[in-house]
C-alpha positions in Angstrom: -58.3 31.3 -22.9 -61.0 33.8 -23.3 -63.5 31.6 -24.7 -63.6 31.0 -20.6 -65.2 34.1 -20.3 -68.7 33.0 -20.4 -68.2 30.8 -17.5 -64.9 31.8 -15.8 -66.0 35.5 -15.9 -62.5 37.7 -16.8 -59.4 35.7 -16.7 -56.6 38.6 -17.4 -54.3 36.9 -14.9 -53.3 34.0 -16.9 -52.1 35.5 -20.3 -50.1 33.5 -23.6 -47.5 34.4 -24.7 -47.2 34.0 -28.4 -43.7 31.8 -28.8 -43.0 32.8 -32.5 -44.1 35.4 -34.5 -44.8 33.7 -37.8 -47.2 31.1 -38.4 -44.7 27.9 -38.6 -47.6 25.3 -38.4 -49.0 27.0 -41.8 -45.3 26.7 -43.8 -45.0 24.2 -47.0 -42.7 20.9 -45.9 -41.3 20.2 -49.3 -42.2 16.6 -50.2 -44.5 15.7 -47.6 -47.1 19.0 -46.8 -48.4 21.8 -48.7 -48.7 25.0 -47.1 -53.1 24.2 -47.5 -52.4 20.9 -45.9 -54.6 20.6 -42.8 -55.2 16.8 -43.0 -54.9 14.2 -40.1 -51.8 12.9 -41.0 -50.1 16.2 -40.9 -51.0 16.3 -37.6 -49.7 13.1 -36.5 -46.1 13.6 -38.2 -45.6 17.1 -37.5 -43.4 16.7 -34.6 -40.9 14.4 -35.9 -40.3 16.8 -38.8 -39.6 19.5 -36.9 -37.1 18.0 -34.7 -39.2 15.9 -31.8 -40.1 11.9 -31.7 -42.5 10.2 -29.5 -41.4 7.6 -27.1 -44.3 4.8 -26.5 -45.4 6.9 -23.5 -46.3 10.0 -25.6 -43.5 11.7 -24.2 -41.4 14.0 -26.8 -37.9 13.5 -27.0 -35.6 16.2 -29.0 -34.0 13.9 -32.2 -31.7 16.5 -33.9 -29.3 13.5 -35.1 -31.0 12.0 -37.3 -30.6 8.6 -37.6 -31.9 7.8 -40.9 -30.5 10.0 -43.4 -32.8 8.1 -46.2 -35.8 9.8 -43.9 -37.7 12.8 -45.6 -37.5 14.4 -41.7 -33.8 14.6 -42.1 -32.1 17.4 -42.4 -35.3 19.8 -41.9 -35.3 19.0 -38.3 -32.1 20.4 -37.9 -33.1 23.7 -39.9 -36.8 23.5 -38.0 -36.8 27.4 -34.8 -38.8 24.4 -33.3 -36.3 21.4 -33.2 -34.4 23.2 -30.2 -37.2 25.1 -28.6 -40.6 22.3 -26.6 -42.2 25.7 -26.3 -42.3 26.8 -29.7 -43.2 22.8 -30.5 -45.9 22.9 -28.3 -48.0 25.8 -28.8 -47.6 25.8 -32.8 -48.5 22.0 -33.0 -51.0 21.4 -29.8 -52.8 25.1 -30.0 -52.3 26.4 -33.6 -52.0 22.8 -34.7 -54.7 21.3 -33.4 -57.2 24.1 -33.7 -56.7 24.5 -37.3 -57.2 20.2 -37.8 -60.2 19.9 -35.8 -61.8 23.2 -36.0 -62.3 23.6 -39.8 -64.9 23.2 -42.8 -64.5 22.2 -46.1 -62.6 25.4 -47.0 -60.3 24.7 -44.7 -59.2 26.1 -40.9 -61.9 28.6 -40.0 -59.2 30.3 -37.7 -56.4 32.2 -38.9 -53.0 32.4 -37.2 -54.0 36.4 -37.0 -57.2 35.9 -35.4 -55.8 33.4 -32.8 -52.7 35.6 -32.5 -53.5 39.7 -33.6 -50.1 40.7 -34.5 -50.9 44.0 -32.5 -50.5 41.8 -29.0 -48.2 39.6 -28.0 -50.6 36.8 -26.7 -52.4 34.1 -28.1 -56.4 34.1 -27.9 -59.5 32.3 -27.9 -61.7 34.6 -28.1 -62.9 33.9 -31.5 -63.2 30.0 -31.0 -66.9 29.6 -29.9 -68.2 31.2 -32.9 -65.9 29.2 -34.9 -66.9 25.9 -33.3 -70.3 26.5 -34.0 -69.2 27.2 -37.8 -67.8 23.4 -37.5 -70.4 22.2 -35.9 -72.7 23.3 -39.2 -70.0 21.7 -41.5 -70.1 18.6 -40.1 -74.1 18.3 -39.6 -74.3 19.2 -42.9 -71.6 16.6 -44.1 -73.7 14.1 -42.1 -77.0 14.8 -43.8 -75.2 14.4 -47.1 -73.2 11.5 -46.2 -73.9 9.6 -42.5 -70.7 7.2 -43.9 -68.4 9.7 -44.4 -69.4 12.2 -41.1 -68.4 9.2 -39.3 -65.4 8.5 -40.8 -64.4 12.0 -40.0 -65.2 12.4 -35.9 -63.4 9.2 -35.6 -60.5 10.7 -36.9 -61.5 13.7 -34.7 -61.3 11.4 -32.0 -57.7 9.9 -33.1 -56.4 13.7 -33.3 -57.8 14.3 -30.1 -57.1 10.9 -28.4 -53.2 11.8 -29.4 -53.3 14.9 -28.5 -54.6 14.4 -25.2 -52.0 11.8 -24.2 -49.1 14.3 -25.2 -50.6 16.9 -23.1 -51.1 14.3 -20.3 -47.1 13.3 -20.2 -45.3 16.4 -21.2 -47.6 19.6 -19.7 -49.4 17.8 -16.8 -48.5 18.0 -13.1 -47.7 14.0 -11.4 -50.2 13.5 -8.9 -47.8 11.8 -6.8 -45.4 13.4 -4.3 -43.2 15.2 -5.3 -45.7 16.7 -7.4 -42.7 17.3 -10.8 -43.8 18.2 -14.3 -41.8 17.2 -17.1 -41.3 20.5 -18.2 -38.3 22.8 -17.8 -38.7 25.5 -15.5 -35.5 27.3 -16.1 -35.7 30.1 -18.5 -32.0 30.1 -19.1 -32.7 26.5 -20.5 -34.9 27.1 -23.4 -34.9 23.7 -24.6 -36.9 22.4 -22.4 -38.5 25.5 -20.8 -42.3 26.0 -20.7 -44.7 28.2 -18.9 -46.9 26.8 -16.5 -49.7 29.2 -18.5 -48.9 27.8 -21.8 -49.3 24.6 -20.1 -52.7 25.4 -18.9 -54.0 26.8 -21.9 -53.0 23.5 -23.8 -55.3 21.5 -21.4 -57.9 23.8 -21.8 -58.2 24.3 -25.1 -58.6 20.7 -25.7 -60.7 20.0 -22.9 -63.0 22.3 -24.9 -62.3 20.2 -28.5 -62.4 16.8 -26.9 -66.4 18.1 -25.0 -67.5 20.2 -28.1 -66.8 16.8 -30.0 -68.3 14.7 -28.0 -71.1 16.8 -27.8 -71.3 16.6 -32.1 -71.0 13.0 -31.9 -74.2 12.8 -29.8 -76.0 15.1 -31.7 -75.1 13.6 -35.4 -75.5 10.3 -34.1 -71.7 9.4 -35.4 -70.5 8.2 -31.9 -69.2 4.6 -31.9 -70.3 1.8 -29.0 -67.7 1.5 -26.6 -65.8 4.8 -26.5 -67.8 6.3 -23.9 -64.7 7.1 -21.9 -64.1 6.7 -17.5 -64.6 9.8 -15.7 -60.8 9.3 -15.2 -60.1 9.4 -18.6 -62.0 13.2 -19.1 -59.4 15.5 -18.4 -56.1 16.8 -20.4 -54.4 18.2 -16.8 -54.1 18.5 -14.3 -52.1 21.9 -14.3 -49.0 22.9 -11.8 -50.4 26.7 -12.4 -53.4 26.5 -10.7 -51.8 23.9 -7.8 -48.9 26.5 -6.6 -51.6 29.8 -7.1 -53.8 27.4 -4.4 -50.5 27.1 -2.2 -49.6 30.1 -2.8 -53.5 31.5 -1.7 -53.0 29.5 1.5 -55.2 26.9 0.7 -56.1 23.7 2.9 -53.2 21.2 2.0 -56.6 18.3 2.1 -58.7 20.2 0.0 -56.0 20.5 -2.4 -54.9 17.2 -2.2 -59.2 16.0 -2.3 -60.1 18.6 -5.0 -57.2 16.7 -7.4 -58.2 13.4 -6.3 -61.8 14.4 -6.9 -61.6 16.0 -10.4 -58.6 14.8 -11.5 -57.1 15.5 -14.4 -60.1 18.4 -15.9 -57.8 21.0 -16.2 -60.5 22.9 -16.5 -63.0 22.8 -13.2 -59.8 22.9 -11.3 -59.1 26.3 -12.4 -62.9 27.1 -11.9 -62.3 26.1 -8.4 -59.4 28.5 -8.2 -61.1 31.2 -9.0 -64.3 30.8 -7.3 -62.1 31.5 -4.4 -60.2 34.9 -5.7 -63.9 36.9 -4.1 -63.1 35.1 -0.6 -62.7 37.4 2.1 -59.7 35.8 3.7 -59.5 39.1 7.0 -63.5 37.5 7.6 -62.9 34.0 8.1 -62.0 33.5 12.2 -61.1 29.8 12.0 -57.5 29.7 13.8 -57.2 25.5 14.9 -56.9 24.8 11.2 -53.6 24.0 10.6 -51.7 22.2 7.5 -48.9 19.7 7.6 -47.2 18.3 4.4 -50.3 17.3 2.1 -52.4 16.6 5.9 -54.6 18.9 7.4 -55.7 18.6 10.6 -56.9 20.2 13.8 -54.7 22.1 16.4 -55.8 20.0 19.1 -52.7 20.7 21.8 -54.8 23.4 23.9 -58.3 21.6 22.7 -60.6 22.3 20.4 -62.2 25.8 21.2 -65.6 27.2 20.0 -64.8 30.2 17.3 -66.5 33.4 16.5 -69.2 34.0 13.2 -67.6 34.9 9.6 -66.6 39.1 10.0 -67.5 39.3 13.7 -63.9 40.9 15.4 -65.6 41.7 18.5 -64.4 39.0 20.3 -64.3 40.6 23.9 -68.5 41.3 23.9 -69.3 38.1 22.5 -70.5 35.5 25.3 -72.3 32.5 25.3 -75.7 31.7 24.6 -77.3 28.2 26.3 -80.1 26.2 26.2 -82.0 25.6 29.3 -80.2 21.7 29.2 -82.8 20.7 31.8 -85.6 20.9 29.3 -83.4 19.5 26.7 -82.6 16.3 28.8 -86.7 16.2 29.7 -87.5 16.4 26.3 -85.0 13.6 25.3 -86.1 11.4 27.9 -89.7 12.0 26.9 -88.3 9.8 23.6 -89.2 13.4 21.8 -86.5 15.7 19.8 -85.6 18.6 21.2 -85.5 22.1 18.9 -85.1 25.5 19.4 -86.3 28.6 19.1 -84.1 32.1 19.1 -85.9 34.8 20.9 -83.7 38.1 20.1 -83.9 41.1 22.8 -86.3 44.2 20.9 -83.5 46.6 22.5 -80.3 44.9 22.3 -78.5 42.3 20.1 -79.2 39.9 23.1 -80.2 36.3 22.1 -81.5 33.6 24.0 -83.1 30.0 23.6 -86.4 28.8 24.1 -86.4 24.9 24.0 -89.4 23.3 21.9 -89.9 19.9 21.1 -91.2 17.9 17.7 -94.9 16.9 17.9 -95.5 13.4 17.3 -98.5 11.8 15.4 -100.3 13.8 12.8 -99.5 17.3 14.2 -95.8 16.8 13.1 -96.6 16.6 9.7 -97.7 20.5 9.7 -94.8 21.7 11.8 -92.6 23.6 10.3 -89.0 23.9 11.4 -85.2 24.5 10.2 -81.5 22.3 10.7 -78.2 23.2 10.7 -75.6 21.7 9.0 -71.8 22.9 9.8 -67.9 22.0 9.9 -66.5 21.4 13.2 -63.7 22.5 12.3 -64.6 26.1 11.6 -65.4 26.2 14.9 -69.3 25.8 15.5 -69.0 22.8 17.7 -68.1 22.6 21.1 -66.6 19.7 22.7 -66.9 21.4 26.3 -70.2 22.5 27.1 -73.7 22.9 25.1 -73.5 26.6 24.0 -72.2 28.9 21.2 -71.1 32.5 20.8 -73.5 35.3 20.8 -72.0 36.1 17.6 -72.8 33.0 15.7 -75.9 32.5 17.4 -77.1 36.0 15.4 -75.5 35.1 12.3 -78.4 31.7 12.5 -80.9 33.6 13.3 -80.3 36.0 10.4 -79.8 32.5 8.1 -83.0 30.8 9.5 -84.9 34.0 9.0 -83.8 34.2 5.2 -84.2 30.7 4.5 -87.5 30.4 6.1 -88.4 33.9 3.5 -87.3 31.4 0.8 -88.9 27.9 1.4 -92.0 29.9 2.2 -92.3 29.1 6.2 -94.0 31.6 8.1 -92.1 33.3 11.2 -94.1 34.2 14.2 -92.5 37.7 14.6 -89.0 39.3 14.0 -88.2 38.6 17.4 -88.3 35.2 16.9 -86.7 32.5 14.7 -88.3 29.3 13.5 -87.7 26.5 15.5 -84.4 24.6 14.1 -82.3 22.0 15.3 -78.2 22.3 15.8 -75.6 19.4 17.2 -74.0 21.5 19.1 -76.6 22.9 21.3 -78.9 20.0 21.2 -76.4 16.4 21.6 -75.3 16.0 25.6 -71.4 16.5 25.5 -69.4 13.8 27.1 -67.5 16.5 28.9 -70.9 17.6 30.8 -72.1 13.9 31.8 -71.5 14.2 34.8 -73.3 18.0 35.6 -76.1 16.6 33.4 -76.3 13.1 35.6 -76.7 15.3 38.9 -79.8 17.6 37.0 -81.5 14.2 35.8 -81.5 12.5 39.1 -81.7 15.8 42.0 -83.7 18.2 39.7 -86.0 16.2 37.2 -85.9 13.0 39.6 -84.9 10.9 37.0 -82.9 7.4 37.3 -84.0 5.3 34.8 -81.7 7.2 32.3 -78.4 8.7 32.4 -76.6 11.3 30.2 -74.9 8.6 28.1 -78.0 6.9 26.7 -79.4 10.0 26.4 -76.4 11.1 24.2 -77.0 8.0 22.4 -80.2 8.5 22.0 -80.2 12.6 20.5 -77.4 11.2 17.6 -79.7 8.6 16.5 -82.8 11.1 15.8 -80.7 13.0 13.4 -82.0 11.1 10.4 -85.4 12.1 11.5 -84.2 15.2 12.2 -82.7 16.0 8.8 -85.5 13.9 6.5 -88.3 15.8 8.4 -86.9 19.3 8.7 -88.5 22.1 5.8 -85.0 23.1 4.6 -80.8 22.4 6.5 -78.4 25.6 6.5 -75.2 24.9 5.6 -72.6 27.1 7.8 -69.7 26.9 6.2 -66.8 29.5 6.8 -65.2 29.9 3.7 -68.6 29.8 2.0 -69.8 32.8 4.4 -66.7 34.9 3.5 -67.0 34.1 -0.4 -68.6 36.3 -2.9 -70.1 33.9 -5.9 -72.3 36.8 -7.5 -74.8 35.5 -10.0 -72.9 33.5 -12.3 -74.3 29.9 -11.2 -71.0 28.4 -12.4 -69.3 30.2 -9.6 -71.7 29.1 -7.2 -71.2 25.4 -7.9 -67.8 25.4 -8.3 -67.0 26.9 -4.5 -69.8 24.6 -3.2 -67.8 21.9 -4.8 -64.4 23.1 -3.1 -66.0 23.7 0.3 -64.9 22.2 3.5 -68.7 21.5 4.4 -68.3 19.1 0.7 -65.6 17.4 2.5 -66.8 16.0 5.1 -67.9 12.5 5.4 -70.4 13.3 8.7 -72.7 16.3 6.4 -73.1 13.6 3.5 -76.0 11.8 5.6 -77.1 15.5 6.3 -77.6 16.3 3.0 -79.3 12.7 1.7 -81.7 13.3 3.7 -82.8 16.8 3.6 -85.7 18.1 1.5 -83.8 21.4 0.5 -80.3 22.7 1.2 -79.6 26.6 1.3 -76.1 27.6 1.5 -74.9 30.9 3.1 -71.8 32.7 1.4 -71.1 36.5 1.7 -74.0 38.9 2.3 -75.0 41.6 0.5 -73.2 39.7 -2.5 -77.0 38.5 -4.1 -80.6 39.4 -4.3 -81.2 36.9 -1.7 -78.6 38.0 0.7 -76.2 35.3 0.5 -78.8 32.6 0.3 -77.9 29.7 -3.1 -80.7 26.8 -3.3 -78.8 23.9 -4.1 -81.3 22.2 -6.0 -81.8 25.2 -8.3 -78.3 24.8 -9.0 -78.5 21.5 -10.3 -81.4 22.6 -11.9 -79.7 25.7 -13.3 -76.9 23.6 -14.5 -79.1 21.1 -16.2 -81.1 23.7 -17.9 -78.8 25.7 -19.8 -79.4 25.8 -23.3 -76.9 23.4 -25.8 -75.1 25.7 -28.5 -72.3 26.4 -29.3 -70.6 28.1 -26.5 -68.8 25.8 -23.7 -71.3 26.7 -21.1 -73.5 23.3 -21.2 -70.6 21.2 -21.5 -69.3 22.8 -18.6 -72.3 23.1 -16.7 -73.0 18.9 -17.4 -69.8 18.0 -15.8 -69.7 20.1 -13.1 -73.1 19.2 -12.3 -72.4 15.6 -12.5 -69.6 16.2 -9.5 -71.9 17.9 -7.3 -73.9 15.4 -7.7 -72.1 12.7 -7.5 -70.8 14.3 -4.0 -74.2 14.3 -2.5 -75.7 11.6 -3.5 -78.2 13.3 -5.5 -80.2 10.2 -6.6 -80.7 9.4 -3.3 -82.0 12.6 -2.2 -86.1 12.7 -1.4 -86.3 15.3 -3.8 -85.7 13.2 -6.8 -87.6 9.9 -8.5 -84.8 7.7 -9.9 -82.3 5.8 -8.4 -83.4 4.4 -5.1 -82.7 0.5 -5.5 -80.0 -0.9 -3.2 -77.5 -1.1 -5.9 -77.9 2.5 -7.0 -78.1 3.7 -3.4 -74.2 1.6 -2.7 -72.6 2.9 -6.1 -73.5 6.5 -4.7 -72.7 6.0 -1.8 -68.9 5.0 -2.9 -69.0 7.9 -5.3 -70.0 10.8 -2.2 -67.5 8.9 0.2 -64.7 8.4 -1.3 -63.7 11.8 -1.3 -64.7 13.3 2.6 -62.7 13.2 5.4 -64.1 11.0 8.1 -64.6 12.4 12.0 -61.0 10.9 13.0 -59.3 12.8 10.2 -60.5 16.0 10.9 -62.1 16.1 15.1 -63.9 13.7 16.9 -67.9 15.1 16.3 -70.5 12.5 17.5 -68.4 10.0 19.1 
């Protein structure tokens, strides 16, 4: 698979094997195929003449006895290496196979069996693909301009090889998606007939995930696609693959963002394993979160001693850290006032001492030039507080280094470096139920307040966090395996572990991010330019940008784009044109939805 390379970066972990040493695919079959015979039809048939039939599900079923000894496949199944061996059947028909009937000009296959397997190595490569695929590409433009007819002809029996190829991968190499989670596949080595690698497996899916979007992609571009086969986002992938499932399990993934990221991408082989890996730079020692425990395929909070504040990504110095406040009488003043209530981090010149300074949003005109920051975060990686109105000293620090980056990045001016812009948080600024009572006694004894009461006033700071979140310059997101996670430069990376976060999983952050202007995620520091800084919106204009050739890297980039996308609502966003009639607005709303956990599933936030 190192046509991944481009996009995936280095994969050296999951290597091929090459089953057989000669090129089987390639060989004469006396009376039906040459040994030059690349055509369709050889495709199609090659299985049952080496041994295998296809039941009506596409799954392959050994058929050593023959049953009709009239039949030309007769008698060379039984002489076939592959008639006793799905391994050796699958990667000389669905890789050498199908590379060598879809990738090919009029001379024939443009890859040899010794540049997709150097006999100095024992695996099978890809490396050479890209540049062959362009090569293709040419053939059949060229084909086009000479005959539109026949170009057509052709990519819909592209699309019959590929269709066919698909399903085969789909039934025999795939993981089920249902409990108990089998594959069809033996896993016993000391049963060879039925024994396959789960990285044969994956490579299968992937290769043709690559065919199936590299023709897809010609189709548009020579205008040869046909009406109607425009296929469901179901229908894109060739997976999904056990490999990268059990590497998650065995990474100690969340058991929900498994089960979400499946349900969520399906069956593209391919992103899942993009998912994977933009998880491998994850500093797993940095990330503090202990109430996060996984049952079965559930995940949910510890919640038998309560849910407890945590510490910052990489802070271990748990014994100094203490709590840092708002002055909650000037908070409750501010929200009775009918006005929203911010903050402003004033840190100590000689210490790492933090403390807040309540401010509140200016109504009328002046609003429109004020200038100030939200925070958007996981409850349960422990930035809430279900107790009290504070957080630690260490997490406080780790927003006021955040606000101060993303500030330096939308271009909003700080007063000093002592001081943060003003920014609004949840957990510091929402009354917790667990205080009504302390906050009833400061309304009525020390602001000599009656008319309201810490309940409506509760009520009253959740509903101003649409204004909050429409009106605010720019929301962090503070999410914990995001701040322990180094995505370097390679954008594909940084939109794949966005797409994997918790913080995407979430059904309570989906309103948080419609309604922002600009979103700026924090992963590891010191891992980027912008110390740990990513614009979502130049992703997904990154993404959208990169140039279409031949390489995999657009057709990568458009699907992986689409999901993000598709997760927050993006044509409802203020930052884009299109898309903001009612039916738009419900269809992606049911697309973002679908896939978050709601506040019962995961801890009880704004109830």
């Amino acid at each position: 698979m190192e046509h991944l390379k481009v996009t995936h970066k280095a994969i050296p972990e999951v290597e091929i094997t090459r089953v057989f040493d000669t090129d089987i695919y390639s060989q004469a079959i006396p009376g039906r195929f040459g040994e030059n015979d690349y055509g369709f039809r050889k495709f199609l048939e090659f299985p049952e003449l080496h041994g295998w039939k296809l039941d009506p599900e596409y799954r392959l079923v050994a058929s050593l006895d023959c049953d009709d000894p009239s039949s030309p496949a007769c008698g060379k199944a039984a002489v076939s290496p592959l008639a006793d061996k799905l391994a050796g059947l699958l990667q000389t028909w669905l890789f050498f196979g199908l590379i060598y009937t879809v990738v090919k000009d009029e001379r024939g296959p443009i890859l040899n069996f010794e540049g997709l397997s150097p006999p100095d190595q024992r695996y099978v490569t890809t490396e050479h693909l890209e540049k062959a695929l362009e090569t293709a590409r040419d053939h059949v433009k060229a084909m086009k301009d000479e005959d539109h007819d026949a170009a057509r002809l052709y990519m819909i029996q592209l699309e019959g090889v590929l269709h066919h190829a698909k399903m085969v991968v789909r039934k025999n190499c795939a993981q089920d998606p249902d409990p108990p989670h089998k594959v069809r596949y033996g896993l016993n080595p000391q049963q060879p007939h039925l024994f396959v690698t789960d990285e044969l497996a994956l490579s299968l899916m992937v290769l043709g995930e690559r065919l199936a979007s590299w023709k897809a992609r010609l189709m548009h571009d020579t205008n040869t696609f046909i009406r109607g086969w425009h296929k469901e986002e179901e229908d894109e992938g060739w997976g999904p693959p056990r490999l990268v499932f059990d590497r998650m399990k065995n990474d100690g993934w969340c058991n929900r963002t498994v089960r979400i990221l499946q349900s969520q991408l399906r069956c593209n082989a391919t992103l899942l394993l993009a998912a994977y890996l933009s998880d491998r730079n994850r500093d797993k020692g940095g990330d503090p979160s202990k109430s996060h425990i996984c049952k079965g395929d559930d995940c949910r909070l510890e919640v038998s001693e309560g849910y407890a504040t945590g510490h910052a990504p990489h802070h271990h110095n748990h014994e100094q850290c203490d709590q840092v406040k708002p002055n909650m009488n000037q908070v409750l003043r501010t929200l009775v006032a009918g006005d929203v209530p911010l903050l402003v981090i004033k840190r100590s010149e000689s210490s790492q001492s933090y403390d807040l300074e309540v401010k509140s949003l200016p109504k009328s005109s002046a609003a429109e030039h004020f200038k100030f920051g939200a925070i958007s975060h996981v409850w349960a990686d422990g930035w809430g507080n279900e107790d009290d109105n504070w957080i630690r000293t260490c997490q406080i620090g780790l927003i006021f280094q955040v606000l101060a980056k993303a500030a330096a990045k939308a271009n909003v001016p700080r007063p000093d470096k002592t001081r943060s812009i003003p920014f609004w948080m949840d957990t510091l600024l929402i009354p917790v139920i667990n205080q009504f009572t302390n906050y009833n006694k400061i309304l009525k004894k020390e602001l000599g307040i009656d008319t309201h009461n810490a309940r409506t006033l509760r009520t009253r700071a959740i509903g101003q966090i649409g204004t909050v979140f429409a009106r605010c310059e720019f929301t962090v997101v503070l999410d914990n395996r995001l701040c322990c996670t180094k995505v370097g430069s390679l954008i594909h990376y940084q939109s794949m572990a966005i797409l994997a976060s918790n913080w995407m999983k979430r059904l309570w952050t989906l309103q948080e991010a419609v309604l922002s202007k600009r979103i700026f995620i924090v992963v590891k520091f010191g891992d980027r330019e912008d110390d740990g800084i990513l614009d979502l919106d130049e992703i997904m204009d990154g993404l959208s940008k990169l140039p279409v050739n031949g390489s995999g890297c657009k057709a990568f980039a458009d699907i992986t784009r689409k999901h993000l996308a598709d997760s927050i609502m993006n044509s409802g966003r203020p930052t884009t044109e299109q898309g903001r009639d009612g039916f738009t607005m419900a269809v992606d709303s049911w697309k973002a939805a679908r896939w978050r956990v709601s506040p019962d599933q995961a801890l009880p936030k704004h109830t």
